[in-house]
C-alpha positions, 0 to 999 in steps of 0.5 A: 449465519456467520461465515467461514474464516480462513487466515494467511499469516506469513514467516517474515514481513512481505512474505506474499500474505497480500498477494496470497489473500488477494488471489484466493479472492479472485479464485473464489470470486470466479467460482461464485462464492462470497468472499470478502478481505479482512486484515485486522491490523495494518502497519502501512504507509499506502492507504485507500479512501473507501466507499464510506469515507473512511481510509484503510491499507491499500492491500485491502483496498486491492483484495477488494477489488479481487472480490469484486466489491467497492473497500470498506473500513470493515477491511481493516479496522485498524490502521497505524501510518508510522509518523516516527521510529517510535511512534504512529498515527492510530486509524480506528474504522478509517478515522484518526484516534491520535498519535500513539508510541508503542507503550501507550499502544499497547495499553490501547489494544483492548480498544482496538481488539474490540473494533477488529472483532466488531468489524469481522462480525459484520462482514461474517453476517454478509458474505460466505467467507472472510479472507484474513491476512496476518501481519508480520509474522506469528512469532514476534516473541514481544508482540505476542501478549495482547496480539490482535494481527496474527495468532490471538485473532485467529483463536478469537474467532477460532479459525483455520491458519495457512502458513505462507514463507518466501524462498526468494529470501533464502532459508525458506525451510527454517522460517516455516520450521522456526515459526512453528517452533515459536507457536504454542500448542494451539497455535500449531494445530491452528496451521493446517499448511504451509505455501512457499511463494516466489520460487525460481527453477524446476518445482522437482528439484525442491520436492526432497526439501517439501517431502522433509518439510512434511514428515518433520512438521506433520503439515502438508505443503499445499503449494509452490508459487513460481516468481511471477514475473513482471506482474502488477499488483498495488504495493501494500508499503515496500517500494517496488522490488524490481528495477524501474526501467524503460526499453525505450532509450528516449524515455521521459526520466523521472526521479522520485525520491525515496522520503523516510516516511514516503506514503501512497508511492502507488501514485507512480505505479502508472508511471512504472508500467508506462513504455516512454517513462524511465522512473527511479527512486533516489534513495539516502546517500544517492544525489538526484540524478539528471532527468526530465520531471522530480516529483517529490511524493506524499510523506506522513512527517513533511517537516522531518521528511523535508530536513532529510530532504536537505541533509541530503543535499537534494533541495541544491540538486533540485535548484540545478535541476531546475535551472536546466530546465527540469519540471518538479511535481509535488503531491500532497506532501510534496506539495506542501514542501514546495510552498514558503512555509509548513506550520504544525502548530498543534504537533499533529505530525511531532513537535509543534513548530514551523519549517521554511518551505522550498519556497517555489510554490506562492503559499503556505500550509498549516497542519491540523487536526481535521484530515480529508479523506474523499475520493475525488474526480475532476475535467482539467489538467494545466487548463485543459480538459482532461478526466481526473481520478483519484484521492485526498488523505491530508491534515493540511490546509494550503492558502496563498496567492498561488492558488489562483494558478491550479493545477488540477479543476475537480467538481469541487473546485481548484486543486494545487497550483503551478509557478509563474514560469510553469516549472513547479507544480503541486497537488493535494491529489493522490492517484494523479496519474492513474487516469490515462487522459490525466496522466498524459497531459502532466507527462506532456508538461513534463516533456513528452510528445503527443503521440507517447504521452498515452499510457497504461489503463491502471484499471485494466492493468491490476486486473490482468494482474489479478487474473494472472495472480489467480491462474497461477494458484489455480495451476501451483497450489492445492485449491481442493485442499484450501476449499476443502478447508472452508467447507470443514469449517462450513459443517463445523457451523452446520451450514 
């Protein structure tokens, strides 16, 4: 028998849909009931490989892990990774289907409404309730007609909406006002009440606000979130919102630069929450700063993201920093910049052509239409034993002499490789350090002692973070009235 549906949309893009989504997920989890993520379309650059080998948003892949279940493409059935301003990589059920702009997007949408709508009634067969999150905000005038992400799924599947806004942005009232006043009649009734999350100060002092809220809008607030600070919980795409700092004044510093098309920039989260690591993103307009180790991240356009790259005039930073003996890291991407050249032939990632690489690494990579997409484990770090976890999404193949050094010994063979003098290193490997024995041997290579390259159980870290997320709408929001929600529409289907 179908399940019972309950969707979070959001005033504004980063809103809290993720996190508010996954808490009820642990809420619901704690209390026995069946519940399983669902996010109909995805505009990301941070994505997981799933148990059935196929790749969705990485906020899915997390919400999953609140409901205690290994991510599925049935998550999040439509994935697009921008490649450009205009144009993006189209992921259907975890596969690429093409490079699409918007126009020709638009006219795909009935395919992509059909795979979303496939993809809720399979886990609607399955579990007790679909937690849904919108995307953006319902009110994008332009984005409206043929909408499959926020109002148009939920008439679809005729479903009950929670509208959530975030005061730490400022004008939380008129977000939550103006959104409703840009819904049709339907749409309005679909919202049965409003979350405001990441409030700072004294819950009392706003409740002159939340009684106006309620009597202008006739929609009961249902909670206020406080600002949770310092918690850890995977980045659907923006970078981290709080500074990445260290207490510790000797800690390793690493620099990351902040790519246009940066992806997975979850691979550093074990590195934000390490004690003996200071790690900073160097953004446009900035120069690489001293430090230990730079690591150049993952990237959905190489070429495009390695001539910015050099606008920048980081490709001479980078020289000097290793000529003071500095380390640098790439993954995946990353890794295919540090070699002599990239080739696109086919125009898998823009116009066809050839790029010369930073030219550090004995190599080449050539772009094709094929992408690996699998998870991975390993026992070998620079030669020495050490469990290696993670994942590979990349359309490229890398060949050269350099190979015969790698970095990494998977159970299916070498990864990667490292320069003659031990300085550069590269890797087609996601999650490189989110294994603490994998982690620690790199950070040993990249100058830490021994006894301070231990670091963070990542595992164990979003977990806690989940735990805490999950205490903190137990005590803020009104579960009584969000559960009551999923048992009206449990008797509306005679369950």
């Amino acid at each position: 028998m179908s399940a019972t549906t309950l969707m979070v949309q959001g005033t504004t893009s980063d809103a809290g849909k993720s996190v508010l989504v996954a808490g009820l997920a642990r809420v619901l989890k704690r209390r026995g009931r069946a519940v399983v993520p669902f996010k109909p379309q995805n505009m990301a650059l941070n994505s997981a490989v799933t148990a059935d080998g196929g790749e969705i948003g990485r906020a899915q892949a997390l919400q999953a892990a609140a409901c205690g279940l290994e991510p599925h493409t049935d998550m999040n059935p439509v994935l697009l990774k921008p490649c450009s301003d205009r144009g993006a990589q189209v992921i259907i059920h975890g596969h690429p289907v093409g490079n699409l702009d918007a126009r020709a997007y638009h006219d795909y949408k009935p395919v992509a409404r059909a795979a979303v709508l496939d993809s809720h009634a399979r886990l609607a067969a399955c579990y007790r309730h679909v937690l849904v999150e919108g995307a953006g905000s319902p009110a994008e005038i332009n984005l409206r007609d043929g909408d499959i992400a926020n109002m148009g799924f939920a008439e679809a599947v005729d479903c009950p909406v929670i509208l959530v806004a975030d005061i730490d942005r400022g004008g939380v009232f008129a977000h939550l006002v103006g959104t409703l006043a840009l819904l049709g009649e339907s749409e309005r009734a679909r919202v049965r009440g409003f979350v405001i999350n990441r409030f700072r100060g004294d819950v009392e002092l706003l409740r002159p606000g939340l009684d106006w809220l309620e009597r202008e809008t006739g929609k009961p607030v249902l909670g206020v979130v406080p600002y949770l600070h310092g918690l850890y919980l995977d980045a659907e795409d923006a970078l981290p919102r709080e500074a990445e700092a260290s207490a510790a004044p000797d800690a390793l510093k690493v620099v990351v630069p902040a790519l246009p098309r940066i992806s997975n920039h979850t691979d550093f989260d074990a590195l934000r929450l390490h004690p003996r690591v200071e790690l900073r993103f160097v953004r446009a307009g900035e120069s690489l700063q001293p430090a230990d180790l730079v690591i150049l991240p993952g990237s959905k356009a190489v070429r495009d993201d390695l001539a910015w790259l050099r606008a920048q005039g980081w490709e001479a930073g980078l020289q000097r920093h290793l000529r003071y003996g500095g380390r640098v890291l790439g993954i995946c991407g990353g890794f295919q910049m540090l070699g002599r050249a990239i080739h696109d032939p086919e125009g898998i990632e823009g116009a066809p052509g050839s790029t010369p690489g930073l030219g550090w690494l004995d190599c080449e990579t050539t772009l094709g239409p094929q992408k690996r997409l699998e998870r991975v484990q390993g026992t070998q770090v620079l030669g020495r034993e050490a469990r290696v976890e993670g994942y590979e999404i990349h359309a490229g193949v890398t060949r050269g002499a350099g190979l015969a050094h790698p970095l990494l010994l998977l159970d299916h063979g070498p990864d990667g490789a490292v320069s003659g003098d031990g300085a550069v290193a590269g890797s087609y490997l996601h999650g490189l350090f989110d294994a603490a024995p994998a982690a620690a041997a790199l950070l040993r290579w990249a100058g830490l002692d021994e006894q301070d390259a231990a670091g963070e159980d990542l595992t164990a870290a979003r977990e806690a973070g989940l735990e805490r997320l999950a205490d903190a709408l137990e005590e803020n929001l009104a579960m009584d009235r969000i559960l009551a929600l999923l048992e009206r529409e449990e008797a509306a289907c005679g369950r």
